[in-house]
DRENDO-1510 file (C-alpha; in Angstrom, 1 decimal, always signed):
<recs>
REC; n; res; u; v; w
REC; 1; UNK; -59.5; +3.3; +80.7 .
REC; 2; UNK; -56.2; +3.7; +78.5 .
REC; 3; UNK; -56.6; +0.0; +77.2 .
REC; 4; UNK; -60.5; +0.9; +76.2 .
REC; 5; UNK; -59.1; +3.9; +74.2 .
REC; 6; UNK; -56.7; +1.8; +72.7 .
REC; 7; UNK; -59.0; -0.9; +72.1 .
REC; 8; UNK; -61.3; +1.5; +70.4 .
REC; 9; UNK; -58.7; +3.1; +68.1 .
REC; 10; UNK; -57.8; +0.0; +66.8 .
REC; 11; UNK; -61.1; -1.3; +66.4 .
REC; 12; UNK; -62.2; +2.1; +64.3 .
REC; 13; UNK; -58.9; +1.5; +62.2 .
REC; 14; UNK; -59.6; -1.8; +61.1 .
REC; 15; UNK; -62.8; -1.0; +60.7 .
REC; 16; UNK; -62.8; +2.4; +58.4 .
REC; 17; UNK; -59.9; +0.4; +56.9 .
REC; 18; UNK; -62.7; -1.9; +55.7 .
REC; 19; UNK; -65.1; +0.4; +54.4 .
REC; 20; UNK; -62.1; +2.0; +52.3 .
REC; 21; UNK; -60.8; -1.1; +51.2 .
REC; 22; UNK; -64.3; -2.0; +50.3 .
REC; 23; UNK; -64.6; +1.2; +48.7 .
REC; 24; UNK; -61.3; +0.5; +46.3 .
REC; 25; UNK; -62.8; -3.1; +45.6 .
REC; 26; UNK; -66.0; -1.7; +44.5 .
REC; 27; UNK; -64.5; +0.7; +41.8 .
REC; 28; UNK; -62.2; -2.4; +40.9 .
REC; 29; UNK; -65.8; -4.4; +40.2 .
REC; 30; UNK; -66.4; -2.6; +37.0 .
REC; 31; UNK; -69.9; -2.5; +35.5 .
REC; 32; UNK; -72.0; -5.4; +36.9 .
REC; 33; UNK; -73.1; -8.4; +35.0 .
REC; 34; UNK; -74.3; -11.7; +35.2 .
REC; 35; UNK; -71.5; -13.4; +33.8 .
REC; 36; UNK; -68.5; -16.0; +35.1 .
REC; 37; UNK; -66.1; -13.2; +34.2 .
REC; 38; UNK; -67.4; -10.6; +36.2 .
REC; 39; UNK; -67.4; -13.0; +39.1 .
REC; 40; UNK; -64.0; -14.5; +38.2 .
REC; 41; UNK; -62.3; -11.2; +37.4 .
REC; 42; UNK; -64.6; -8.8; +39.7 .
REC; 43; UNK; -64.9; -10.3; +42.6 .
REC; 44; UNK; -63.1; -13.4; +43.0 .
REC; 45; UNK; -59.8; -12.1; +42.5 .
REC; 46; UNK; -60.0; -8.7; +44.0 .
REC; 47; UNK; -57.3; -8.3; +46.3 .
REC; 48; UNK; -59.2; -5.3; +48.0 .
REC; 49; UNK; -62.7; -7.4; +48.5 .
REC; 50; UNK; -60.0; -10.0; +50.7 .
REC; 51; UNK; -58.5; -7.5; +52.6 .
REC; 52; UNK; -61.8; -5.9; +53.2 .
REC; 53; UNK; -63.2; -9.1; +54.6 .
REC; 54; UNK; -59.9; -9.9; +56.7 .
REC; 55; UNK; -59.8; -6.3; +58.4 .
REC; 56; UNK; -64.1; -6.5; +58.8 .
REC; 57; UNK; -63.5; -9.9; +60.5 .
REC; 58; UNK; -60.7; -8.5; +62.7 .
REC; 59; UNK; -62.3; -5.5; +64.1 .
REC; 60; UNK; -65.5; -7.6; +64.6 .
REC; 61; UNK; -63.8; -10.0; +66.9 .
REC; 62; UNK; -62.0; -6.8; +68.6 .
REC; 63; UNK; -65.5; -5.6; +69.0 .
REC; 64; UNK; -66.8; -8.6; +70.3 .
REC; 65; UNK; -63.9; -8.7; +73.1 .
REC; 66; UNK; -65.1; -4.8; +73.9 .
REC; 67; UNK; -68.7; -5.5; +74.5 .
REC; 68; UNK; -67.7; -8.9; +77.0 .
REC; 69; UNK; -65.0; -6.7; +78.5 .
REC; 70; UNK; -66.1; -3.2; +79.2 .
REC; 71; UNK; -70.1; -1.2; +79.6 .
REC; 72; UNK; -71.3; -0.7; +76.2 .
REC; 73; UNK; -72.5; +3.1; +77.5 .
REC; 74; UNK; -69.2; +3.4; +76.7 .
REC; 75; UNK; -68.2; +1.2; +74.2 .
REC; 76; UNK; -70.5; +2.1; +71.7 .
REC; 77; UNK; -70.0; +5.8; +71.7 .
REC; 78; UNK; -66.2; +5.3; +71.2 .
REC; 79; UNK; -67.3; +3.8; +68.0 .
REC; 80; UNK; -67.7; +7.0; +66.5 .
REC; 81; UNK; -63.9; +7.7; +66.5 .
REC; 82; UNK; -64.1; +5.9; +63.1 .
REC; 83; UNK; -65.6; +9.2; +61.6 .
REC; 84; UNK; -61.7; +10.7; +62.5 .
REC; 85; UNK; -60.1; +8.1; +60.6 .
REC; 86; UNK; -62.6; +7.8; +57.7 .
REC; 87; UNK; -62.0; +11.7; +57.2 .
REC; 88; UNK; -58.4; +11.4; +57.3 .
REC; 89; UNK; -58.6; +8.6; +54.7 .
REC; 90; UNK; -61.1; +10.4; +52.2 .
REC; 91; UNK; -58.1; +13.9; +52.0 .
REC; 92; UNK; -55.0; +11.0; +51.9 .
REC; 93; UNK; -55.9; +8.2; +49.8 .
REC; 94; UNK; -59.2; +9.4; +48.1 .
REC; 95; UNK; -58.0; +13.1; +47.0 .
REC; 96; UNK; -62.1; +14.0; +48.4 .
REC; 97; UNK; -62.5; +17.9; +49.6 .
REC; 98; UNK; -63.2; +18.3; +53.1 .
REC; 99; UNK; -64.9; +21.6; +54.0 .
REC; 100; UNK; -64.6; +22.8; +57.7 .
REC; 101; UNK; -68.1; +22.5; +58.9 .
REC; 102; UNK; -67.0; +18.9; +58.1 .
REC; 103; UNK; -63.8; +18.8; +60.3 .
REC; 104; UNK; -65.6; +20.8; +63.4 .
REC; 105; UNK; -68.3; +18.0; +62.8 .
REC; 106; UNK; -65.2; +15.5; +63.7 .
REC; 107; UNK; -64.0; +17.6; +66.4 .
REC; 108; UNK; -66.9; +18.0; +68.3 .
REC; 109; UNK; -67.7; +14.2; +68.3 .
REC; 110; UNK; -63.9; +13.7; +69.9 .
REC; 111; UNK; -64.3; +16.2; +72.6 .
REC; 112; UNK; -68.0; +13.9; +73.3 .
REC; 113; UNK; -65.6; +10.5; +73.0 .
REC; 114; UNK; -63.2; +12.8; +75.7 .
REC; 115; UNK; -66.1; +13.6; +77.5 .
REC; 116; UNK; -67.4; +9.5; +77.9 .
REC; 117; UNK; -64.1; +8.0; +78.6 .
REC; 118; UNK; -63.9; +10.9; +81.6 .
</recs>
């Protein structure tokens, strides 16, 4: 059970790393246009959009493994430990306000993730 809890961390880093990075590439777009240098400078070059794509691939394939490997009554709740890291990642690199209700939210789906992988 230790490797599907690790398996599942991972696979809700890379994946929250994703949506972040995604996050950072869309503020990077700019204004959208129908023009070559909106898709040349915009999209085509933004370092973010790649690294969003590599770590969505990644954690795909991770997830892929999980669903062949292990009962997805399990699997897919673990899933939601991604809500952990994408709250951590909203205080550290996005400066967002988290109110309490919202971190009690978080806690109470990990005690249901520690409650599954019992």
């Amino acid at each position: 059970m230790f490797r599907l809890v690790l398996l599942s961390v991972t696979q809700a880093i890379l994946m929250c790393s994703a949506q972040s990075l995604f996050k950072v590439a869309a503020v990077r777009m700019g204004t959208f246009s129908w023009t070559w240098a909106f898709f040349r400078d915009g999209i085509l070059t933004n370092w973010a959009l790649l690294a969003s794509g590599i770590c969505a691939l990644c954690g795909m394939l991770e997830w892929i493994y999980m669903l062949r490997h292990f009962p997805f009554s399990i699997v897919y709740p673990l899933s939601s430990l991604s809500f952990l890291f994408g709250m951590v990642i909203a205080v550290v690199f996005f400066h967002e306000t988290v109110v309490w209700t919202q971190w009690v939210g978080v806690l109470l789906i990990l005690a249901g993730c520690g409650l599954i992988v019992k």
